[in-house]
C-alpha positions as CSV (number, residue, x, y, z in Angstrom):
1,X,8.7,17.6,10.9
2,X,8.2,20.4,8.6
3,X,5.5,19.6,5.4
4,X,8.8,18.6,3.1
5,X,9.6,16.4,5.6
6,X,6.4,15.0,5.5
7,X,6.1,14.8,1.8
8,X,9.5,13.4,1.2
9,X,8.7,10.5,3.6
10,X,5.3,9.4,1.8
11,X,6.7,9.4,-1.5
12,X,9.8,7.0,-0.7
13,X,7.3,5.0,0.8
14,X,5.0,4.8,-2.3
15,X,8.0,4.1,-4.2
16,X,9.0,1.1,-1.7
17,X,5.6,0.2,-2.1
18,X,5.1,-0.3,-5.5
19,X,9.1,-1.5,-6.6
20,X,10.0,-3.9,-3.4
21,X,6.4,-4.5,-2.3
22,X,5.1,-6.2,0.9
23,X,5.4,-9.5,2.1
24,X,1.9,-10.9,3.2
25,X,1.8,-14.7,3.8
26,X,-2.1,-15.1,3.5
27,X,-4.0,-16.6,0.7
28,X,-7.5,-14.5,1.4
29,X,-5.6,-11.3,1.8
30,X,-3.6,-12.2,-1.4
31,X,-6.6,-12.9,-3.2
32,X,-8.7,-9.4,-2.2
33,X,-5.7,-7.4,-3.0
34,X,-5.9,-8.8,-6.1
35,X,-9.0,-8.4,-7.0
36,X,-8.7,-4.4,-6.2
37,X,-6.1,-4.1,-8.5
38,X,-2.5,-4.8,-6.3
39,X,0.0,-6.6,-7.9
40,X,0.4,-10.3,-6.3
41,X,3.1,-13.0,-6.8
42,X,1.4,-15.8,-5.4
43,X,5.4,-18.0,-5.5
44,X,6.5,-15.3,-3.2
45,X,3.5,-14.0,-1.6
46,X,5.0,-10.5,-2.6
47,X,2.2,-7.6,-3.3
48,X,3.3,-4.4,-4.9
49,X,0.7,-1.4,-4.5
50,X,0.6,1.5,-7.4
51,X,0.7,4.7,-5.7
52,X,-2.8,5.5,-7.2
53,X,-4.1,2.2,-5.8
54,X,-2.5,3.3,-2.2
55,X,-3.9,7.0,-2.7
56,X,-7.2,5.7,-3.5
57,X,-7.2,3.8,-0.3
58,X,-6.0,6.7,1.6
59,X,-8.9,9.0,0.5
60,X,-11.3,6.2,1.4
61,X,-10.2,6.0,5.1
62,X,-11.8,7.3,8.0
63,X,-9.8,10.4,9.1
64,X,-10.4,10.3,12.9
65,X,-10.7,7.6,15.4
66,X,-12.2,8.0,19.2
67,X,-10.6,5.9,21.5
């Protein structure tokens, strides 16, 4: 996959992200995305992520793992 490619794919998925969301069935999880700022519908248990929220996230995670 050439960096298009690449690029294409993250943004459709930050766009999936924050309009359809995520399904998570789990009343802690719920409540600590919540409190970092993702959008929760507690009736449906859907959470819908800003792209700056997922970006934020991103830059925060550890960039290599050993195995």
């Amino acid at each position: 996959m050439n960096q298009g490619q690449i690029q294409a794919i993250h943004s459709t998925s930050l766009q999936i992200l924050k309009k359809v969301g995520v399904k998570i069935p789990h009343g802690k999880i719920l409540n600590l995305l919540s409190k970092i700022g993702a959008k929760v519908d507690e009736n449906t248990q859907i959470v819908r992520f800003a792209p700056e929220l997922v970006q934020e996230c991103i830059d925060k995670s550890i960039k290599q793992h050993t195995l």
